[in-house]
N, C-alpha and C positions, 0 to 999 in steps of 0.2 A: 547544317544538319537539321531535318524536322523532326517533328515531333516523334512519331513512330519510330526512326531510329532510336532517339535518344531512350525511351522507351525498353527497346528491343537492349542498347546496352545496359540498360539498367538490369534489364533481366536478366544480362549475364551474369555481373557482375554478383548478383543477389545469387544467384545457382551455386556458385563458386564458393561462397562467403565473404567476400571481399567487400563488406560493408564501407570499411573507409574508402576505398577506391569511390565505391558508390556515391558517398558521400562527398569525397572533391568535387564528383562529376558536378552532381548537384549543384556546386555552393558555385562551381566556375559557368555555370551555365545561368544562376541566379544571378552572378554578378552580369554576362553578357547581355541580361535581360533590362537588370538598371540603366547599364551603362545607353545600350539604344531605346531605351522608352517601352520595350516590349512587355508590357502589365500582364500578358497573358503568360509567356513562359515563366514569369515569376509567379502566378499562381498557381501553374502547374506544378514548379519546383516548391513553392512552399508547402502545397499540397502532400506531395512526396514527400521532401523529407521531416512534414510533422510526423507521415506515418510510419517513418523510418525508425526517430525519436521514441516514437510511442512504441513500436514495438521492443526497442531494444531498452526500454525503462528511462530513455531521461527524457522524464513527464516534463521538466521544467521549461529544457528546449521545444519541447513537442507546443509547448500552450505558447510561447515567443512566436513559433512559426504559423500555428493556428491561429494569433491573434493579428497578423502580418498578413495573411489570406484574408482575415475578414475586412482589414482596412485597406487590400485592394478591389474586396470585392465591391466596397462602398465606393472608392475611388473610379471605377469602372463601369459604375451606374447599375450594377448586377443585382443591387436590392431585389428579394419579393425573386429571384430568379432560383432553377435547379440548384444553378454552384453554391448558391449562397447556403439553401437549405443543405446541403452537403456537407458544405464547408460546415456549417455550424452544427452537425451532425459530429463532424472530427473535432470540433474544439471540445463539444462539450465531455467525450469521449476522452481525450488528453485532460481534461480539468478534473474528471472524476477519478481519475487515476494518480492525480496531483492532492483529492483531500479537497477540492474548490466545489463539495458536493451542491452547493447552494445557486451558483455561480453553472454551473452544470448543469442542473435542473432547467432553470432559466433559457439556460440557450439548448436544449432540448425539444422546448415546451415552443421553444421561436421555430425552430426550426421544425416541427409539427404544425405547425399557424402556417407555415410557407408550403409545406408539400398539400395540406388539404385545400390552399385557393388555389392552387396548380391543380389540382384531381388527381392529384399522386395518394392516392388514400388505400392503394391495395397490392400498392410493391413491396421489393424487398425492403425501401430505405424504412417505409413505417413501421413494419415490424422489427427492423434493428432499432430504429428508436424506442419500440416500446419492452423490451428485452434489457436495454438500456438503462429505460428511464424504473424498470424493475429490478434492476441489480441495485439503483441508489439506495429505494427504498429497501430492498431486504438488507443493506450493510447499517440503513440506520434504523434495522427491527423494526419498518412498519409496513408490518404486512399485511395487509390488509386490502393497502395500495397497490403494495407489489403484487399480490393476485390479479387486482383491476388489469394492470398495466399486462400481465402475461397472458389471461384471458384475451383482451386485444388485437396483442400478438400475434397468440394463437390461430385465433379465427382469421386472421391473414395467413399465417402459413397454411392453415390448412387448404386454401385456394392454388397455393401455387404447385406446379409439377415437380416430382421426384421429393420432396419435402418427406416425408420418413424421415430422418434421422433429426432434423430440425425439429419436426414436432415432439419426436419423443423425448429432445432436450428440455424444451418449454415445459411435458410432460414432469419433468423431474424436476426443474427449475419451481414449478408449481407444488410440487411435493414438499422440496423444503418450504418451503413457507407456510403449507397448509400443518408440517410438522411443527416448527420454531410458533404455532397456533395454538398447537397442542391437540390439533384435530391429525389423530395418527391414521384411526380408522381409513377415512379420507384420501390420508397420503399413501398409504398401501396402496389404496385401488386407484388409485392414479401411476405410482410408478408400474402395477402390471398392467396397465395400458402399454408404457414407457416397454416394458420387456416384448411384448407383443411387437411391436415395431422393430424388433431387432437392434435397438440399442446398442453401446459398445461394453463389455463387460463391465470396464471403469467408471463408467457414467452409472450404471447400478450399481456397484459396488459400490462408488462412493455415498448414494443416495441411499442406499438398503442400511450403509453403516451410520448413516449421519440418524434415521430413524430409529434404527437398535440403541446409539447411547442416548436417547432421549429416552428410551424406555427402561435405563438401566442395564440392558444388554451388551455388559462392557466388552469381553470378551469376541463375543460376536461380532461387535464394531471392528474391536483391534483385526478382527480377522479381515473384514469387511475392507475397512482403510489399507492394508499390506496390499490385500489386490489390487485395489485401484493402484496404487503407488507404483506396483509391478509392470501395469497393463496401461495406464494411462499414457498415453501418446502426448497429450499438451502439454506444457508447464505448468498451465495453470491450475487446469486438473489435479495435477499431481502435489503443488501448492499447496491446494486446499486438502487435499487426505493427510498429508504430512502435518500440518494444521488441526486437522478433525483427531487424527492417532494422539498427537499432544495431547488434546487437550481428557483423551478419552484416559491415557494413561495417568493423567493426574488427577480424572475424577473417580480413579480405584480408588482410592487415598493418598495423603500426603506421607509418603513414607522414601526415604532414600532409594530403595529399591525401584519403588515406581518413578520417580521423578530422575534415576538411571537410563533407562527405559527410554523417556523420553528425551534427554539430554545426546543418547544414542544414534536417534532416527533423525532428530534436528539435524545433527552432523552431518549426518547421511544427507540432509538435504540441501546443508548448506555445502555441500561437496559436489552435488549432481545437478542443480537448479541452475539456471542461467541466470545472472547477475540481478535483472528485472524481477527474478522474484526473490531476492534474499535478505531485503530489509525485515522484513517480518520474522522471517526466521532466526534472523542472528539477534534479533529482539526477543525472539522469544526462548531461542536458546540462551542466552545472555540470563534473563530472567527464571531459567532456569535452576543455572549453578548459583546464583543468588538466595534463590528458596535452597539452595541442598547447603550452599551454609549458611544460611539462617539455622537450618537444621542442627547441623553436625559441626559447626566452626570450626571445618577443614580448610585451611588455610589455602588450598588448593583447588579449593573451589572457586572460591573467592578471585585468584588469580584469573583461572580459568574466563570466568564472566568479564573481568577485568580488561583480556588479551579479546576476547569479541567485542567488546567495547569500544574497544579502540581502532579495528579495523570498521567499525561505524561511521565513527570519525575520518578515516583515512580514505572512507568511499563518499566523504558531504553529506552524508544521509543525517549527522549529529544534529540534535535539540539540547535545550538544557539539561535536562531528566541524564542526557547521555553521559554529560561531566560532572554531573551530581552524583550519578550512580558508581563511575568511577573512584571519586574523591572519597564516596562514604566508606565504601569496599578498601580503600588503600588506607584511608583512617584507621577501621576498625583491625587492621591485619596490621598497622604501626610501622606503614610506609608514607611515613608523615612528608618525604621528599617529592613523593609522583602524584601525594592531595593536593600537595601546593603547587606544582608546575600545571596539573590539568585546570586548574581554578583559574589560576595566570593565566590560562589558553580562552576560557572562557569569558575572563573580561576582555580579551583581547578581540572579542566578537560584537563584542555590546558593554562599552564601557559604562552605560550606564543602566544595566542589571544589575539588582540588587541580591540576585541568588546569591553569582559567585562570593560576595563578601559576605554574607550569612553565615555560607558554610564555612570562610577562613575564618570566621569570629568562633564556630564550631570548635575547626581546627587547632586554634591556638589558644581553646581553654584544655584540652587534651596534650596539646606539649607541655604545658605549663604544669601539668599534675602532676606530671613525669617528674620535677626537677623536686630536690627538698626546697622546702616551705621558706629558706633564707633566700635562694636565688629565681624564686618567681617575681614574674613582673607581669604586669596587665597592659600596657601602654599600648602595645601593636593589637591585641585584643580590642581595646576602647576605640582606637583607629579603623578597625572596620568593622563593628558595632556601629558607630554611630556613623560613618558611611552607608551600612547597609541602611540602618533607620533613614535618613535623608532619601534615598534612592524610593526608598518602599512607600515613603510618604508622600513622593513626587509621583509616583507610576499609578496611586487610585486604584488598586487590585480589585477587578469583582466582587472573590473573597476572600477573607481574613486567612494571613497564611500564618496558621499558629506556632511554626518553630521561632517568628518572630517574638513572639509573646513567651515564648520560653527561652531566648537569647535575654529579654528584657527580667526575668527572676536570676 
């Protein structure tokens, strides 16, 4: 089969939905590539399905298959070549999407070195690089850059044909940042550039609402963010307004009411959102019912954050914070059974974390108060005290994590 077929079935099967089918194909055509020495279809195929990966959220395969393209394009003698700068266009794409923003940057910045000694300095690949390498900088608030990098951009699309909609994106993309600047003025008269081009409603909505709650215009946001939410077409898009609503609804104030509200529309979107975008949300829904009982120590809140938690866990997405925040929440509500089975879960990850035993030294000065004052004992308490001490004093922590200092009063 050549190339163009294999290709054309790919496209079927993508038409379809039939991602795993896609996906065997893939991996049975990856292996026929090993198997006769063919280096080329295997970087076609790793090409594909990094971008398979990447689109369907699992960053971690996506950067495996990215980093498997670039050690064949080394092996292949492709340095300093198109594919290479491509290639390393998608890894860096999958690593930024991974959290590897530094790492990302890096092979960005290489793969900009490689398309300008080619004379590629006026296509599409540079301006998706520099759109790109402007989203890092705006996730890590420095905008400054992020304008440099979307000016750039910019003045490359503006060269190319039918671009309207691209530009008014960059348009807007430049707004927020000229907004999170605090130069609002600014970012108005840049998004009615953005409206002038005929934009998609969501794409101003989300940007008109992201500029109203910076000016306190909460209301007006909430109104702002629902349409995009409505009208958005992407995921991503719609991600982010469901995101931008959160957080608009919690800076009414901190009151049970508002922080309902948005415990609501999370729902909503972790019920609508395609799997690729729901770590955030179930994060931040999770962190919701948390604050509402901290609030109101409605035992059912508590649960609530609890049962998202845990489907955290259940999707690999879990960090520490995950099983911390579990165990505190089942602590304080005097499900002293499901603190200590998730703590057990957590050294079973990294035996030598000194959190989980922290928190059971936590744990079992709290059973212990329970009991009358003749049948307390300390022994399993001084057991992972001075475990956790040991572990904390081997690991050299940045910085001082002071519930250690208050295990040690």
């Amino acid at each position: 089969m050549d190339t163009q077929q294999m290709f054309q079935e790919l496209d079927h099967l993508y038409a379809q939905g039939k991602l795993d089918e896609a996906e065997e194909k893939m991996m049975g055509w990856m292996k026929e590539g090993l198997d006769s020495g063919n280096k080329s279809l295997c970087l076609m195929m790793c090409n594909e399905m990094e971008g398979l990966y990447r689109n369907t959220g699992r960053v971690a395969q996506a950067v495996d298959m990215a980093d498997m393209a670039l050690s064949l394009i080394a092996g292949m003698g492709l340095d300093g070549s198109i594919h290479h700068g491509t290639t390393l266009l998608n890894a860096a794409t999958a690593r930024r999407m991974a959290g590897d923003v530094e790492k990302a940057l890096s092979q960005y910045r290489e793969a900009e070195a490689i398309f300008k000694n080619l004379g590629k300095t006026d296509g599409y690949e540079m301006a998706s690089l520099y759109n790109n390498i402007s989203q890092i900088y705006q996730e890590q608030e420095e905008h400054e850059k992020a304008l440099e990098s979307l000016d750039k951009a910019l003045e490359l699309i503006k060269k190319m044909e039918n671009s309207e909609a691209e530009v008014a994106t960059t348009h807007v993309n430049r707004a927020l940042s000229l907004m999170a600047l605090g130069r609002l003025d600014e970012a108005e008269k840049i998004l009615e550039q953005a409206r002038k081009l005929s934009l998609s409603d969501a794409d101003l909505s989300l940007a008109s609402g992201e500029i109203a709650k910076a000016k306190g215009n909460y209301e007006e946001a909430e109104a702002d963010f629902l349409v995009c939410i409505d009208q958005a077409q992407e995921d991503g898009l719609r991600m982010r307004a469901y995101v931008m609503c959160d957080e608009t609804y919690k800076a009414m104030g901190k009151t049970e009411e508002n922080y309902l509200k948005a415990a609501a529309l999370l729902t909503e979107a972790r019920e609508t959102l395609p799997a690729k975008e729901q770590l955030l949300i179930l994060e931040r829904l999770a962190q919701s019912y948390i604050d509402l009982y901290d609030m109101t120590q409605n035992g059912s809140y508590a649960r609530s954050a609890i049962e998202i938690l845990q489907t955290v866990i259940a999707q690999g997405w879990e960090t520490d914070t995950t099983y911390e925040n579990i165990a505190i929440l089942s602590q304080q509500t005097g499900d002293y059974e499901l603190a200590y089975k998730v703590l057990q879960e957590q050294i079973s990850r990294d035996e030598e974390n000194y959190r989980p035993y922290k928190r059971l030294a936590f744990l079992e000065v709290d059973i212990q108060q329970e009991k009358p004052n003749s049948d307390r004992e300390y022994e399993t308490f001084r057991q992972y005290y001075e475990k956790a001490v040991a572990l904390y004093q081997s690991s050299s922590p940045e910085e001082e994590d002071m519930e250690m200092q208050l295990l040690e009063e």
